[in-house]
ZAMARGU-4260 file (C-alpha; in steps of 0.2 Angstrom, whole numbers, plus 5000, padded with zeros to 4 digits):
<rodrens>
0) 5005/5059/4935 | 5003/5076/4925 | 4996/5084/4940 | 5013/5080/4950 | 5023/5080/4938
5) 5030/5070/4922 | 5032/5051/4923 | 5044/5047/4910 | 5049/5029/4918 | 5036/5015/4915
10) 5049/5001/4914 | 5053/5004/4930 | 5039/5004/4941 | 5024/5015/4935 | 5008/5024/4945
15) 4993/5012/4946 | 4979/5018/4932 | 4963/5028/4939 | 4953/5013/4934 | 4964/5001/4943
20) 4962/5012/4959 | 4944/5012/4960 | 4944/4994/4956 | 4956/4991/4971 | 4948/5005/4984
25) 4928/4994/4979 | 4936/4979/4984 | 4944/4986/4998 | 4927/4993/5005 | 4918/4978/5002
30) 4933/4967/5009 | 4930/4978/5028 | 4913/4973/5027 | 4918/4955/5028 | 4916/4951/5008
35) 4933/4947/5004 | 4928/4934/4991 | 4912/4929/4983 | 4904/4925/4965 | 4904/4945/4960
40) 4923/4942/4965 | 4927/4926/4956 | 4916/4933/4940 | 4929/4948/4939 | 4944/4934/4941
45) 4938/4923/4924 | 4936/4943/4918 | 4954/4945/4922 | 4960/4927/4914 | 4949/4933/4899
50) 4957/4951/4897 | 4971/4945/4897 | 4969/4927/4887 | 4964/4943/4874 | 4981/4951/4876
55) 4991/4938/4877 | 4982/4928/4861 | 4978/4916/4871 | 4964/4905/4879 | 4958/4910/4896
60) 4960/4896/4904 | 4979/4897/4898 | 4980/4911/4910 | 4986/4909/4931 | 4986/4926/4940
65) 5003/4921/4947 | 5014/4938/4952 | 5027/4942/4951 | 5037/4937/4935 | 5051/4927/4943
70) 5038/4917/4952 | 5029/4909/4936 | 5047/4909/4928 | 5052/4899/4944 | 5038/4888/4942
75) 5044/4882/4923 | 5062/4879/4928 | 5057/4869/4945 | 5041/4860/4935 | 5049/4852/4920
80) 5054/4836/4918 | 5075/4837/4917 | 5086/4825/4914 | 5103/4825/4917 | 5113/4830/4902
85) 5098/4843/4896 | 5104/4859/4892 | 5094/4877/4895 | 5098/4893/4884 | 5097/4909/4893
90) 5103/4926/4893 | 5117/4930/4904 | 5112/4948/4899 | 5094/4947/4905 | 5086/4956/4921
95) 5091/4944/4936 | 5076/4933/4936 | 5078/4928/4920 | 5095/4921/4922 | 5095/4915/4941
100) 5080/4902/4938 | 5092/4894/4927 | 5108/4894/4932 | 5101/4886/4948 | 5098/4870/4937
105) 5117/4865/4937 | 5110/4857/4954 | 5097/4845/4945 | 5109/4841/4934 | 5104/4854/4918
110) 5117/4862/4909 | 5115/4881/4910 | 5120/4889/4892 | 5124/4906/4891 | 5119/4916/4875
115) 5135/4926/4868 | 5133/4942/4862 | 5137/4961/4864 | 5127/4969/4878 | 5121/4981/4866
120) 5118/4966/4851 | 5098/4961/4849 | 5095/4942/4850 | 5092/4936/4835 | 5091/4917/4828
125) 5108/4915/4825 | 5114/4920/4842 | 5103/4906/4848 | 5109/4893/4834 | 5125/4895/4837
130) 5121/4886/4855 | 5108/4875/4851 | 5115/4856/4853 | 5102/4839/4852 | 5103/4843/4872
135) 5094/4859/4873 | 5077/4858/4880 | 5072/4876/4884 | 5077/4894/4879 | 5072/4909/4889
140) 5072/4925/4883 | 5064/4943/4888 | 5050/4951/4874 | 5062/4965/4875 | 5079/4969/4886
145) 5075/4979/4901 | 5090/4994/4896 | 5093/4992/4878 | 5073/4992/4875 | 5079/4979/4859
150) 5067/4965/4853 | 5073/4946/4851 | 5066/4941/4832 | 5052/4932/4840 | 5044/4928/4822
155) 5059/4920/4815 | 5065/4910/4833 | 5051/4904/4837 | 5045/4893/4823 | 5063/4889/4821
160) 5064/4881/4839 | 5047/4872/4838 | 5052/4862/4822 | 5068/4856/4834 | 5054/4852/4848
165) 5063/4864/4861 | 5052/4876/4874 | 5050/4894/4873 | 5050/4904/4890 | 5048/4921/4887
170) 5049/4936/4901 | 5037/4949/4895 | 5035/4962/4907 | 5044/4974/4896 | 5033/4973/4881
175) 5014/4968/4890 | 5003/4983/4890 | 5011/4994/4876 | 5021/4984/4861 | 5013/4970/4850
180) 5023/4954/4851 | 5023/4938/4844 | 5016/4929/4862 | 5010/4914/4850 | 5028/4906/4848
185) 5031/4906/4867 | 5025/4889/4876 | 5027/4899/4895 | 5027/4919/4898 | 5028/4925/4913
190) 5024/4946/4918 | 5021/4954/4932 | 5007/4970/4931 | 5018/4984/4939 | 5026/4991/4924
195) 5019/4993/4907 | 5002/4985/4912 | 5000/5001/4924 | 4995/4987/4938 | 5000/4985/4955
200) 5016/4977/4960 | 5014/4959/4965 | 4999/4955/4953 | 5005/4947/4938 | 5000/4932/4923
205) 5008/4918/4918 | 5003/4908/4902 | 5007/4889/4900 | 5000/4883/4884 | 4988/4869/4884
210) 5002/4858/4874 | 5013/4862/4888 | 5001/4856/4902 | 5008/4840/4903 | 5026/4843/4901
215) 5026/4857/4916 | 5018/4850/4932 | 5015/4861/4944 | 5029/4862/4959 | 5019/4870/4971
220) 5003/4862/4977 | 4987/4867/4988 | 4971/4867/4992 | 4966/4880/4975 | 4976/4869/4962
225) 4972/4851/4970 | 4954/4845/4970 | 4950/4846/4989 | 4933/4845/4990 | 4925/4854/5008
230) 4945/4857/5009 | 4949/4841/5012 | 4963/4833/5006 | 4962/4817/4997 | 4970/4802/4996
235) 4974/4805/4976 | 4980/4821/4969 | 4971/4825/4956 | 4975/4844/4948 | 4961/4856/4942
240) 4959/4863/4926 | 4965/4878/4915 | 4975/4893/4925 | 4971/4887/4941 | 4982/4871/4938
245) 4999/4881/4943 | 4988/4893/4956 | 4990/4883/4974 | 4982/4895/4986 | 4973/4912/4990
250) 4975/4924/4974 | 4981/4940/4977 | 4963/4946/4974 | 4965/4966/4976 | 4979/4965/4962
255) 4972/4956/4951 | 4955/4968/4953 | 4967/4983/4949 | 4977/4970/4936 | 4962/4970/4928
260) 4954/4988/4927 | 4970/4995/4920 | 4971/4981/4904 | 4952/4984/4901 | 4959/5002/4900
265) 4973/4998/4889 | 4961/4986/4877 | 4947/5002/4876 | 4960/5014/4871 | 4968/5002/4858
270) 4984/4990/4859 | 4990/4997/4838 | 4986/5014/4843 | 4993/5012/4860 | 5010/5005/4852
275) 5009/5019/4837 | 5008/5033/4850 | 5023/5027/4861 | 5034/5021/4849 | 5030/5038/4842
280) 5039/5047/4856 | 5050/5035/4860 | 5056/5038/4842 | 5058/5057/4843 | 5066/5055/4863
285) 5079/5044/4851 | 5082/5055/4837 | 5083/5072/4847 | 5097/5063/4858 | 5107/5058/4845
290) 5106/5076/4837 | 5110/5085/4853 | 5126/5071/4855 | 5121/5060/4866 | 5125/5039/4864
295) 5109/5028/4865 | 5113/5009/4874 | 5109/4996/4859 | 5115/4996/4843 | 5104/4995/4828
300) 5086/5009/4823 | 5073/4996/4829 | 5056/5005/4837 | 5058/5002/4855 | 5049/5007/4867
305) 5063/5009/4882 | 5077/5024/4877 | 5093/5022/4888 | 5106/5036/4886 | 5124/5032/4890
310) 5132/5044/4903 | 5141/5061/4894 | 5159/5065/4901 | 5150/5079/4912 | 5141/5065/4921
315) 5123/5064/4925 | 5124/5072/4942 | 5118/5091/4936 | 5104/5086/4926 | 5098/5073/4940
320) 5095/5088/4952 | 5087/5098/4936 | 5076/5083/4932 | 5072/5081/4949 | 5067/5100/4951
325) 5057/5100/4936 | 5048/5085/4942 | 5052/5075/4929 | 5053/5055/4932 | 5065/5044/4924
330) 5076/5029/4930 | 5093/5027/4932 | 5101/5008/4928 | 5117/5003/4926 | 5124/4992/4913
335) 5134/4975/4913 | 5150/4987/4910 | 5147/4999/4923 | 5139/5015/4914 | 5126/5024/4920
340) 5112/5025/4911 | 5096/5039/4910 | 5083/5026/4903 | 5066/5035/4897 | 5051/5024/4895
345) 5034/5034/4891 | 5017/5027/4888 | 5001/5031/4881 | 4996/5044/4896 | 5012/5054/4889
350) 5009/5069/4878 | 5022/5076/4867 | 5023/5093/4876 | 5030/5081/4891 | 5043/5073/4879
355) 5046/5091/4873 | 5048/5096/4891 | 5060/5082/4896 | 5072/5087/4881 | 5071/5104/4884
360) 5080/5099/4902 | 5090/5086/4897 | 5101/5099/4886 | 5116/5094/4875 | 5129/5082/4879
365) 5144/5091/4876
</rodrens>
């Protein structure tokens, strides 16, 4: 984005990689020539599952390329076995399709069970404690909260809610692609490739541990995830195996070649020195805006990746139009109360001088 100015808003939606383009525009090409699929394609697709397997710490075959992120979080709250009376955890707090999936379940019967906390409090085990009864079944959180950028203690909740038996769903499109977390305690993860991952919209992963295969069926079926051989369906269902269990049709194909390209970028430049580098400026956007007087959104010094500034009495609407003419990209969110905020998110594609260029405009609060 240099070339047309600063993109300082990955959590929002982010510019495709260069890779992921000319992995696209190649499939494209050979797609108008009437080669839409084939075992070059499908080779690339187990490619995809493995990159990403590699990410995620996982297997490959514990991988669908299911986008986007409220799909495959979908798929685990209509795919598990309720019962009446079982309880869900979530976070009221959370980016809507982390919270609708599971409020739905009050029609099956479930008992949605909102977390408490401030909006600007991280998640830690005994904000989920204080809930848990010998009901709960599941708790769904997000690898880090879309405005606060603050992190759940993955490493102490996860272990903690496998010696009770409960499930883990984790939301991680806000971490994938740029912060290391702790993937292995989650059960299900769901993320879609449009932010962090520097993917297109729409292609996505969802992970289902093998452990888990059993206890999730899949609640969408087709010709992909059913055994139907000559596409025929058969009198039996029987499901294939790995990813393509929860997959039940065409893959998006195009995304998942661009999906791909941009985290066999990611893995060549280096996930440690990809996290050191943004947290890096992350850390100095944080600390210059607290000199200069402006509030960050979220309590606490934690490294985050995502920097939310809450509005200053002047109001945002002078350095909108100051941002905008110094082509400077940002997002703007509000927040459970009502502020707006000026969330900055930049990636390893962002230079200090950018950072250095954004705080230059962004000025004082006062």
């Amino acid at each position: 984005m240099t070339e047309r100015g600063i993109f300082l808003a990955h959590a929002a939606v982010a510019p495709i990689s260069g890779p992921a383009q000319a992995a696209m525009d190649a499939w494209t090409a050979e797609a108008a020539a009437g080669r839409q699929e084939g075992d070059e394609v499908w080779g690339r697709v187990r490619k995809t599952r493995e990159v990403a397997g590699r990410f995620l710490g996982c297997d490959w075959d514990e991988v669908s390329l299911l986008g986007p992120t409220a799909l495959g979080l979908g798929l685990v709250a209509l795919g598990l076995n309720w019962k009446p009376g079982d309880e869900v955890i979530f976070d009221p707090l959370d980016y809507p399709a982390n919270v609708y999936p599971w409020m739905d379940l009050v029609r099956r019967g479930v008992r949605p069970v909102a977390l408490e906390r401030s909006p600007e409090e991280e998640i830690r085990w005994a904000t989920i404690a204080a809930k848990i009864t010998a009901r709960t079944k599941l708790v769904s959180l997000a690898t880090a909260h879309y405005l606060s950028g603050l992190r759940p203690e993955l490493s102490v909740i996860g272990p903690e809610l496998r010696a009770r038996k409960i499930l883990l769903c984790l939301d991680g499109i806000q971490t994938l692609g740029v912060l290391p977390t702790d993937w292995a305690e989650a059960d299900f993860l769901a993320a879609d490739a449009h932010k962090w991952m520097l993917g297109p919209v729409g292609a996505g992963v969802f992970m289902v541990r093998r452990g888990a295969w059993e206890r999730l069926s899949p609640p969408l079926l087709g010709s992909w995830n059913v055994v139907s051989p000559d596409f025929l369906a058969q009198p039996k269902m029987v499901m294939e195996g790995g990813g393509r269990r929860y997959e039940p049709g065409s893959l998006n194909l195009p995304g998942i070649e661009g999906m791909r390209a941009s985290l066999e970028l990611l893995e060549g430049l280096g996930r440690p020195e990809i996290a050191a580098h943004v947290l890096g400026l992350a850390g100095r956007i944080q600390e210059e805006a607290r000199r200069r007087g402006f509030l960050i959104y979220g309590r606490g010094e934690t490294s985050r990746a995502i920097t939310s500034l809450r509005e200053p009495k002047r109001g945002w609407g002078d350095l909108a139009k100051k941002l905008e003419a110094a082509r400077i990209r940002v997002s703007w969110r509000r927040e459970h109360q009502g502020t707006l905020l000026l969330r900055v998110s930049p990636h390893i594609s962002n230079t200090q001088d950018e950072v250095d260029e954004f705080l230059k405009v962004l000025g004082r609060a006062d």
